[in-house]
N, C-alpha and C positions, 0 to 999 in steps of 0.2 A: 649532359650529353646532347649533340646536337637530333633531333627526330629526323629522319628522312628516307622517304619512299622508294627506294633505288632499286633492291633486289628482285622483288618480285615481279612475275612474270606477267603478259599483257592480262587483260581482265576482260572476260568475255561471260557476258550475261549467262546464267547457268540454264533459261532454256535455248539459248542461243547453242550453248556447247553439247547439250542433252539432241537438239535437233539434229545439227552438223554431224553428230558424232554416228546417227543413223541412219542418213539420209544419204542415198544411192546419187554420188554426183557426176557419175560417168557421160558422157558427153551423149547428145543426140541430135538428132535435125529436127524441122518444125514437122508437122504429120505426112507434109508433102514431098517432108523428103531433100528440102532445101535447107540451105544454111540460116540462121538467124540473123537479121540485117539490124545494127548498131551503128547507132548517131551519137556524137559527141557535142556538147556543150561547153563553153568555161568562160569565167566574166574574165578572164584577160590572158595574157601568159606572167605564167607564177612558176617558181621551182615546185613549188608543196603541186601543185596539179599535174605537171610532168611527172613530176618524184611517183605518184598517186598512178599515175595513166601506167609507168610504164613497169608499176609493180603489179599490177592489176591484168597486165597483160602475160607477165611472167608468171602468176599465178594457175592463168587459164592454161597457160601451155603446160603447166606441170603436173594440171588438172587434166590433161588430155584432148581439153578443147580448139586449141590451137597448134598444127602439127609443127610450125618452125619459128624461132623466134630468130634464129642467128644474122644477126646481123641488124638486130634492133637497135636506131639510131638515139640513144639515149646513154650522158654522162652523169653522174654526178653533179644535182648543181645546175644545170640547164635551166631555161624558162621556158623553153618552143616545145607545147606542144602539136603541135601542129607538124614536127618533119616526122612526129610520131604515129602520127595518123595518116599521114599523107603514103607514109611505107605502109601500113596496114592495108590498108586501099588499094595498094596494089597487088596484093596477094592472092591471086585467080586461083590454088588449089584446097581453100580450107574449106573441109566440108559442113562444120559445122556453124562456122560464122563469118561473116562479110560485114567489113565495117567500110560502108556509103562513101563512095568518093565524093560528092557533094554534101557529107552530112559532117561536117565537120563548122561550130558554129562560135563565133566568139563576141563578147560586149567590148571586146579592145578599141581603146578611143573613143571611146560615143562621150558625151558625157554624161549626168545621170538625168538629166531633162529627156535624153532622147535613149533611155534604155526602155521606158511603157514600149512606145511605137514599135521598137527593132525585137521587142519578146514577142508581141501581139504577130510580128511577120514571119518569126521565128514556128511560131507555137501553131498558127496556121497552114503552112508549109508543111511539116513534118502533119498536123493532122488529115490535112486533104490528099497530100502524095501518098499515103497507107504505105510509107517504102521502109519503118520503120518499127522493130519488133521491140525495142527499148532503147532508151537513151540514156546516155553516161553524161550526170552533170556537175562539174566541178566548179565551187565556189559559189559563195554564200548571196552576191546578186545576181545571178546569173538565175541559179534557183529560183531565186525571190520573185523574181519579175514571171521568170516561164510558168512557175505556177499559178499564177494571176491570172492568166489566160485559157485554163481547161484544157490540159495538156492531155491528151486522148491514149498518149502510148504508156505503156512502164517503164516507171524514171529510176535511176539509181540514182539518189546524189552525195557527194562526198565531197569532203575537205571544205567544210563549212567552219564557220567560227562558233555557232549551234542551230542547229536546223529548225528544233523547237521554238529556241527562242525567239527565232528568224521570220518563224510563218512558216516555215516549204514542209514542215510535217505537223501534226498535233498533238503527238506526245513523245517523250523521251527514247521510253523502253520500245513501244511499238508506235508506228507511224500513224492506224488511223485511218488511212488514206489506202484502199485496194489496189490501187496504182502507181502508188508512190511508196520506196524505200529512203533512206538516209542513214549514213554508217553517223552515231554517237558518241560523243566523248564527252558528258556532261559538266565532267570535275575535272577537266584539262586544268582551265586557267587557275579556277582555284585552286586547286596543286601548287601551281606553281609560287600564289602570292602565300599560301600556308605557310609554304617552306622557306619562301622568302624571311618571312614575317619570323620565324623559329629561330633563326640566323641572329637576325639585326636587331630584335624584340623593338622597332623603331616605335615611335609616338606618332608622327604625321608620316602619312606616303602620297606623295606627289606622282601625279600620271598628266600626258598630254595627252587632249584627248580631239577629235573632231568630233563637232556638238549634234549633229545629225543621227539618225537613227542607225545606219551603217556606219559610222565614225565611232558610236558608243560598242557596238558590234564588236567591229577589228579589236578596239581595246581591252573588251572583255571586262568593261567599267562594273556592272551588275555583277561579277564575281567578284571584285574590287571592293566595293561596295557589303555585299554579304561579308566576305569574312571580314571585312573592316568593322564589322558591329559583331562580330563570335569574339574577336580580339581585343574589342575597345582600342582602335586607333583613329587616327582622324583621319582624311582623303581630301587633297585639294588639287584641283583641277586647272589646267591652263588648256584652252581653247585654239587649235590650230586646224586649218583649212586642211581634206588630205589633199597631196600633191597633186594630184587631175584637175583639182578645183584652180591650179594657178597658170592652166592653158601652156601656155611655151616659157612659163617664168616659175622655171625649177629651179631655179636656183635664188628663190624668194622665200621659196618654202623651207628650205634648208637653214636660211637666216632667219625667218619667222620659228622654226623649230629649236636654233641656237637659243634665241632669246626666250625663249619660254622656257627653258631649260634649267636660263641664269635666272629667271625669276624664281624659279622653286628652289633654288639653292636658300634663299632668304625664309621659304616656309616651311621644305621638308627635312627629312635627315634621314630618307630614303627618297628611291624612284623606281616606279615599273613602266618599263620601254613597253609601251603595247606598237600594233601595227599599223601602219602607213601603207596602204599599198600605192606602189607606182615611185616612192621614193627613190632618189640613187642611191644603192650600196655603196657609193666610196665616200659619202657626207656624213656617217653615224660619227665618225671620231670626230671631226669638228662639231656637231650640235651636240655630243655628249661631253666634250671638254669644259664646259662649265660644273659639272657636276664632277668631273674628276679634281678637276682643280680646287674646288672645296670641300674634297674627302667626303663625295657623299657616293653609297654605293647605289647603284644601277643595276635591277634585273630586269631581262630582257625575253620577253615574250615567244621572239625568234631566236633561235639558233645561232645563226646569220652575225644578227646584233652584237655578239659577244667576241666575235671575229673583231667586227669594228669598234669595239671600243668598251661595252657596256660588261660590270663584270662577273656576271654570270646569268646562268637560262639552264629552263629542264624542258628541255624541247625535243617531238621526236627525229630521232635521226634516223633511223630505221624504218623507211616504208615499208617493207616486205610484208609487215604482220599486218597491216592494215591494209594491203592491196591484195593479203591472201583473203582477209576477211571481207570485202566487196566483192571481190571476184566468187566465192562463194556464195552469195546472195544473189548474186549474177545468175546464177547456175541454176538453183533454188526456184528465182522466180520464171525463166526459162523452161523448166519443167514442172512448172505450174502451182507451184504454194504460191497465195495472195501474196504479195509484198507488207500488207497489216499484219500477216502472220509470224513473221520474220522479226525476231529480234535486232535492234539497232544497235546496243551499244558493243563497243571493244574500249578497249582504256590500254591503249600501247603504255607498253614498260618505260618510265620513262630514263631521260639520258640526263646528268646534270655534269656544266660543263663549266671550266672556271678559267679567267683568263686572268695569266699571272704576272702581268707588265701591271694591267691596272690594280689589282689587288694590292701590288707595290707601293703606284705610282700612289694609291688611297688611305697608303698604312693599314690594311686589313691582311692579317694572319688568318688563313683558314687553319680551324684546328683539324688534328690529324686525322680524325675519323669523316670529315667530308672530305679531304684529300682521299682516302682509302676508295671510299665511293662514287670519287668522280670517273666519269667514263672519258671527259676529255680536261688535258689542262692544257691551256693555247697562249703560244707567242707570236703574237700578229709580229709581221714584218714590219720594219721601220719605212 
C-alpha cells in the first residue's frame, strides 16, 4: 500500500496551539491611541506572497482588526502585490492599523549584486523614518539581505523556502531574535521527496539545480539530499543559471533548462522540479518534454508545475491556514509577546495533485488508493 500524508490536519506546534488557544487577540491601538503603522516587504512579485498577503489580511479582518475588506483587489493565481497594498493604503478609517503609503518595498529587478546596497537603503529608511511599528517580509532574499542590516522594527517574515536554514532567524521552533518572527515549515520539501520516493522506490533522482546558495535554497537540495541517504538513492545534479541571471535572454534559460533535463533522462529514472524564480509559466511543458518522452516521472515542487507538465506535487493550495497563522503572530506580537516567544512552525495540510495527460502520456497507473486521496487530478488544456 502506497504511504501518504493526506488526511491530516495543518500541524501547528503544540505550544504554539497551547498559547493561541489563550491568548486575548481582540484588536487594540498603540497606547496613544493610534493605529499600528505596517511596512511591506518582498524579493519580487510571486503568487505564494500575494496568495500570503491577501490571506493574511483576511485573517485580521475576521480577527476584528481590520473593519472592511470588500473589495480586496485579489484573484486567485495573481502575482501583484503591490495593487494589494496600494488599496490598503488607502483606507483612511481603520482604527487599528495603517498600512504606509510609501512603505511598500520590493527586490523586483535589481540583480543579486545590487540587492546589499538596495536592503542597506531599505533597512535605513524604515529605521530613521520611526514611521513603522512592524514590517511584513515576504520571501526568502528579501529577508536575507534586510536582516543583514539591523533592522530596528518587528519583522514578520513569511513564505520563505526556510528561514532557518536561510540566516533571517536562528532556530526552527523559536526564532532567537526579540524582533524578528518567521512562520516554519521545516519538513515541507521533505514531504514531498518521501512521498515521492514511496511511489516510484527510484535508484537515482535527478534535480536541476542553481549552484549558488539561493539556487540550492529554491530547490530544497539539502532536503533532497537528507532523505537521499534515510532511503539509500543516489542524486545527481545538473547545473542551471536561475532565469534573472540571463538579463533580457529568457528564453536561453528555458533551452538551457530543456537540455539539462534531457541530460538526466540518461542518469535518473526520477526527477524533482524544484524552483526557478522569475521563469515563464508557459515554457515548463517544453523543458519537461524530454523527460516525458522517456517515461520518466517528474514531481514537482510547485503546484503550478504540474499544470504544465510535470506529473505531480503536494503543494499548498490553501493559503487561508497559513495567513490565519501570521496574521495571528501579527496580533501577538502587536500586543506585546517578544516575537522569540512565539512559536514558528504550522505544517499546512498538505494537497497532492496528479496530472492525467502525463501519467498517460509516461505509462504510469496511479493505484487507486492515491487516486482516492488526491485533492486534484488536472487535464491541462492542449
Amino acid at each position: 500500500m502506497i504511504w501518504i500524508r493526506l488526511i491530516q490536519g495543518p500541524l501547528v506546534s503544540q505550544s504554539y496551539a497551547q498559547a493561541t488557544a489563550s491568548s486575548n487577540l481582540s484588536p487594540v491601538t498603540t497606547a496613544s491611541g493610534t493605529p499600528w503603522r505596517i511596512s511591506y516587504i518582498e524579493s519580487r512579485p510571486f503568487a505564494n506572497y500575494a496568495a500570503t498577503l491577501a490571506n493574511v489580511i483576511t485573517a485580521l479582518h475576521r480577527m476584528g482588526w481590520i473593519k472592511s475588506i470588500e473589495g480586496l483587489p485579489y484573484t486567485k493565481g495573481q502575482i501583484d502585490s503591490q495593487i494589494i497594498w496600494d488599496w490598503l493604503a488607502q483606507k483612511k478609517d481603520e482604527p487599528y492599523l495603517k498600512f504606509n503609503e510609501d512603505g511598500f518595498y520590493t527586490f523586483d529587478k535589481l540583480k543579486n549584486t545590487e540587492y546589499d546596497a538596495h536592503a542597506q537603503q531599505i533597512t535605513q529608511k524604515i529605521n530613521q523614518s520611526k514611521n513603522s511599528d512592524l514590517v511584513l517580509i515576504l520571501g526568502t532574499d528579501s529577508a536575507k539581505e534586510i536582516m543583514k542590516h539591523g533592522l530596528k522594527v518587528l519583522a514578520v517574515s513569511m513564505s520563505t523556502s526556510n528561514a532557518f536554514q536561510a540566516g533571517i532567524v536562528k532556530g526552527a521552533e523559536f526564532s532567537g531574535d526579540d524582533l524578528v518572527w518567521a512562520h516554519m515549515d521545516p519538513y515541507r520539501y521533505k514531504r514531498q521527496v518521501d512521498i515521492f520516493y514511496d511511489i516510484f522506490k527510484f535508484k537515482t533522482l535527478g534535480i536541476v539545480v542553481d549552484g549558488d546558495v539561493a539556487g540550492r535554497s529554491f530547490a530544497a537540495i539539502d532536503n533532497v539530499l537528507e532523505v537521499a541517504k534515510q532511503c539509500d538513492f543516489q542524486v545527481v545534479i545538473e547545473n542551471v543559471a536561475q532565469p534573472e541571471k540571463y538579463g533580457k535572454n529568457q528564453k536561453q534559460f528555458a533551452i538551457d533548462m530543456e537540455a539539462a533535463n534531457a541530460r538526466l533522462t540518461t542518469k535518473a529514472d526520477a526527477v524533482y522540479v524544484g524552483l526557478f524564480i522569475g521563469s515563464d509559466p508557459k515554457q515548463p511543458p517544453k523543458t519537461l518534454s524530454p523527460l516525458v518522452s522517456k517515461k520518466i516521472p517528474a514531481f514537482a515542487q510547485q503546484a503550478n508545475d504540474v499544470n504544465n507538465g510535470a506529473l505531480m506535487s503536494l503543494a499548498r493550495q490553501n493559503f487561508s491556514g497559513v495567513g490565519n497563522f501570521g496574521a495571528k503572530a501579527i496580533i501577538r506580537i502587536l500586543k506585546g509577546e517578544l516575537p522569540s516567544k512565539i512559536s514558528q512552525i504550522y505544517e499546512n495540510s498538505p494537497n497532492i495533485i496528479i496530472n492525467l495527460d502525463v501519467a498517460k502520456e509516461i505509462g504510469y497507473r496511479p493505484q487507486f488508493e492515491l487516486l482516492l486521496g488526491a485533492d486534484q487530478t488536472v487535464r491541462p488544456p492542449k
